[in-house]
N, C-alpha and C positions, 0 to 999 in steps of 0.2 A: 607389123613390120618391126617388132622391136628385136633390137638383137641382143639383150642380155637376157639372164636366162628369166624363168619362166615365175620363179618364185621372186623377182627383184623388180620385175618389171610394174608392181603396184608401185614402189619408191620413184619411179621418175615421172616429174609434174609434165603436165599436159603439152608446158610449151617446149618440153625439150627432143619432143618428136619432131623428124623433119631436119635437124642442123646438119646431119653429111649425106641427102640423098635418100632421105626416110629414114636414116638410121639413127637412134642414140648415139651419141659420144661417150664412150666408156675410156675412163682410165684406171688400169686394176694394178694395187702396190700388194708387197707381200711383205709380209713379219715373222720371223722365228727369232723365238725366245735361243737356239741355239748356235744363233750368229750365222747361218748356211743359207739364209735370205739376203734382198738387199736391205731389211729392216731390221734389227735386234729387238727396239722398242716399239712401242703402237704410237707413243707420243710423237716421234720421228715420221710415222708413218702420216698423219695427221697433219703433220709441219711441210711435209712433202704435200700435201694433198693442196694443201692453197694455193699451189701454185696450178690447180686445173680448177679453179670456182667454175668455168664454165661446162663443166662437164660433171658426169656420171662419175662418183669414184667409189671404185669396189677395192674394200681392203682385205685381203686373205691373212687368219692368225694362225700358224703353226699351232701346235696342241703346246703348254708349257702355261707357268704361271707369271702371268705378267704383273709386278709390285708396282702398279704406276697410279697416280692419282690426274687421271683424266678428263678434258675438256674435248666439245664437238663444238665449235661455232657456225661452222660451214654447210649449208645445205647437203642434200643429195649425198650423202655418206653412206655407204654400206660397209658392215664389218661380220666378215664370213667366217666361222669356225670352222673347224673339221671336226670336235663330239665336245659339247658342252661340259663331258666329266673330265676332260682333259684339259680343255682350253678356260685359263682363269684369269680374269681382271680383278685384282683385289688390292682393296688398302683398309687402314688402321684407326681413323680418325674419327673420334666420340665427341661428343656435345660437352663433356664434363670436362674437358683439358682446359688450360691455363692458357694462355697465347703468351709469346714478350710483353704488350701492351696491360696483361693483368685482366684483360677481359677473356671468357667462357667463349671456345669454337662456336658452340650456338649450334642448333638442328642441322640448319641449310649451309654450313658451313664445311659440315663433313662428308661428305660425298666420293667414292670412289670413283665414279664414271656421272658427268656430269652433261647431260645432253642441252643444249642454245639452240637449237634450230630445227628446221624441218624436213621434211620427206627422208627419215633416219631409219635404215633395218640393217636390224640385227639377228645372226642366224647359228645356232650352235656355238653359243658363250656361256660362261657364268660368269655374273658379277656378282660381286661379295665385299661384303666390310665386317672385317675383323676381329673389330674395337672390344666386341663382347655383350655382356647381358646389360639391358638399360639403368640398373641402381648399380653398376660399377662406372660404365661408360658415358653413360645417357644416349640420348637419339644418335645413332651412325647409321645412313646412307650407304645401300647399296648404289643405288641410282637416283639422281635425280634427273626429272624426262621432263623438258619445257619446251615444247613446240609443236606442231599440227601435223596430223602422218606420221607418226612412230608407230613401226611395228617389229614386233622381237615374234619369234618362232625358235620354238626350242631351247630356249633361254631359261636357265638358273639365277635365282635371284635369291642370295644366300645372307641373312643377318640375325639381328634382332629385336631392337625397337627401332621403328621407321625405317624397314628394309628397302621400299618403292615409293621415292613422291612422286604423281602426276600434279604437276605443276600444270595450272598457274598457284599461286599462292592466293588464300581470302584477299579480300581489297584491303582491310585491317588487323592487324594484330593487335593482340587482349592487353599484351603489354611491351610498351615502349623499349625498341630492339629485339622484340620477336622474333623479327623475319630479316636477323642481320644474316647478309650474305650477297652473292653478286645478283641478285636480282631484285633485294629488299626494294627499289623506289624505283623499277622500271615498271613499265605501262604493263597492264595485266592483259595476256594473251590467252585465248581460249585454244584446249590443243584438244586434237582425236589421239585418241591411241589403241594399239589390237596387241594384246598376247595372247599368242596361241602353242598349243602345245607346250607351255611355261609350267616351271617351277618354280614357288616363291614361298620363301620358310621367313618365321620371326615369328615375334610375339605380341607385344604392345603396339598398337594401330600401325599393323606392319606394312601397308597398303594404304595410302592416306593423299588428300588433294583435291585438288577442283575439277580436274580434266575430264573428258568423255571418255570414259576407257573400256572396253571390250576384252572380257577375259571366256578364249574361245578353249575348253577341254585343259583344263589348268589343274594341277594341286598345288592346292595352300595349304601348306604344311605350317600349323599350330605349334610353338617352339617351348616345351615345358621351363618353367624358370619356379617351379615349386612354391607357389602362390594358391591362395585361396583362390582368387581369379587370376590363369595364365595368360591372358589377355584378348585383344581383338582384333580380328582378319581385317575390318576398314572400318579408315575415320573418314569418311567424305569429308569436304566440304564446299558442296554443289552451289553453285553461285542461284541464289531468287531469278528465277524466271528460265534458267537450262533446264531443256527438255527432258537430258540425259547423266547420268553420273556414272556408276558403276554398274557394269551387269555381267553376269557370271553367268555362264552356259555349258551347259553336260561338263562340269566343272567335281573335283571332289577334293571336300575339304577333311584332312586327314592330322592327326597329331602324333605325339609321343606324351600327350597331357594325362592326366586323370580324368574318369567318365563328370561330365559337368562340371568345367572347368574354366570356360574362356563362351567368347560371344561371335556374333557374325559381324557385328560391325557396331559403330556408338557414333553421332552425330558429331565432326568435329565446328563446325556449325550450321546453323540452323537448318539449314534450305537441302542438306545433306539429302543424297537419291544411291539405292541400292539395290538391284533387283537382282534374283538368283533365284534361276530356271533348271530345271530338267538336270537339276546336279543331286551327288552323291552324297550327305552330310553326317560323319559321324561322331562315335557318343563325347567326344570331349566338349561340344556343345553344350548349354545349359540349354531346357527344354523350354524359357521365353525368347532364346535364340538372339535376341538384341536388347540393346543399352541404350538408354537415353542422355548418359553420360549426366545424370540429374540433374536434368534442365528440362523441365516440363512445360517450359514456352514454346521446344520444339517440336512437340506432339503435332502442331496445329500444319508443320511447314515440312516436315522430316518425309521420307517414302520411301519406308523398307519395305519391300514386296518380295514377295515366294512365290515361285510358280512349279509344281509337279516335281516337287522334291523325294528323296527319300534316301532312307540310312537312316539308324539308332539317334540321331540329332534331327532328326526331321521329325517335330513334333508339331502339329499345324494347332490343334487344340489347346497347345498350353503357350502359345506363343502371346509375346507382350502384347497386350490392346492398339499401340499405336504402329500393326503389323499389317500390312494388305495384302493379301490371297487375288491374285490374277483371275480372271476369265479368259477360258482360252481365245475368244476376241482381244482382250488386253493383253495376253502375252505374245499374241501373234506381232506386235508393234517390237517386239525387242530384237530384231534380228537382227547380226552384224551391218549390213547394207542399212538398215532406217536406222539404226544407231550410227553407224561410223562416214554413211556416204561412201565409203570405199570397200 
């Protein structure tokens, strides 16, 4: 009995069935970038949006590139593109700026599209930051994603160092102001998250976080930055005792690097989980295919697994010692539904 359509009806929570007669509550806003909607901006469209908390709200974006540096607080939000190479949410902001106050933006700081809440899809957009290569910029955020039920379909996710955080953030940070930003000393929230049919380019742990996140038929695109090492597709950092971290499925990870160049992922701490299945990996790979980020305490607690890879970087034989090889009994446990619940 739902009546929005067919691909949004995962985003509305269980109890919003039922409120007019079996039907959803939908309230749908529109945006063009070319002033011929009731919106210009997405921000406006958002500010609009609070004023329906109780409901479904589907935001449609005209194709155009919107310069806004955005927040979601509000549950139940959908924001609908018409083709992800057209429709753009992008800003500017790197970890290496100066603030008035004399203190450094800091990682979590610079975020173009910053997501607070849950049950959030998003559908034929790119997000993008700007700012540049990480030893000019430092870390710039395309997205930061903090909350439970996010799902992006057909999504560009365009940077390059720290393109995608799945938030939550470690419980600690290594050093004092780490995790300055607006969620540094809030209560740490476990989030699912699904990208499917996504593109996500960058370089230096371009993919990084604590979340459960499901990457269904994706390329991750390896972003050359002419380094001896170009860097690496995930920095987990899977909290002690989560079932789930990162898994990549009929996924291909593709570059513009040099053959043996960059890695699949390096523990950003300890408890870090990665699995990639039945994907495509080519040769910009080095052939132990993962980092330890040299800390060899995490050998014991780390769990990069591969299962039925192949491509010029699928090298199963020279792969680092602390690498797990699936049985198809083991890999049969990663599918979106026993990973995601949804």
């Amino acid at each position: 009995n739902c009546s929005i359509p067919a691909c949004l009806c995962r985003n509305v929570p269980s109890g919003s069935i039922g409120r007019a007669g079996g039907k959803v509550n939908i309230q749908e806003l529109y945006v063009s970038a070319q002033g011929d909607r009731e919106f210009r901006e997405i921000a406006d469209a958002l500010e609009a949006a609070t004023r329906y908390a109780d409901q479904e709200v589907i935001i449609h974006i005209a194709p155009g590139t919107y310069r806004e540096r955005l927040v979601v607080h509000q549950d139940n939000i959908s924001m609908i593109g018409e083709d992800a190479s057209t429709t753009r949410i992008t800003y500017s902001d790197g970890a290496f700026e100066v603030l008035a106050d004399g203190e450094k933006r800091g990682t979590f700081r610079t975020p173009s599209f910053f997501i607070d809440a849950d049950h959030f899809y998003a559908d034929n957009l790119t997000f993008c930051n700007e700012a540049g290569q990480g030893d000019i910029a430092g870390q710039a955020l395309a997205v930061y994603a903090d909350g439970d039920h996010l799902v992006f379909e057909n999504c560009r996710f365009e940077g390059y160092q720290d393109t995608l955080f799945t938030a939550p953030l470690p419980k600690k940070e290594m050093q004092p102001g780490g995790f300055r930003g607006p969620k540094e000393f809030a209560p740490r929230k476990h989030g699912r998250h699904l990208y499917k049919n996504c593109y996500i380019s960058g370089n230096i742990d371009f993919i990084f976080g604590s979340a459960t996140a499901y990457f269904e038929s994706c390329e991750l695109f390896m972003r050359n930055r002419n380094a001896e090492v170009n860097g690496y597709v995930t920095a987990a950092s899977t909290y002690e005792g989560q079932k789930y971290g990162y898994v990549f499925n009929h996924c291909h990870f593709t570059s513009d690097c040099p053959k043996n160049s960059a890695y699949l992922g390096r523990p950003w701490r300890n408890y870090a989980r990665v699995v990639i299945l039945n994907s495509e990996i080519d040769g910009h790979i080095r052939p132990e295919g993962w980092h330890d980020w040299n800390k060899k305490d995490a050998w014991d607690t780390l769990y990069f697994a591969e299962y039925n890879n192949y491509g010029e970087g699928a090298t199963p034989s020279e792969r680092a010692p602390f690498v797990t090889f699936l049985t198809d009994t083991e890999a049969a446990e990663y599918t979106q539904d026993k990973v995601l619940g949804f």
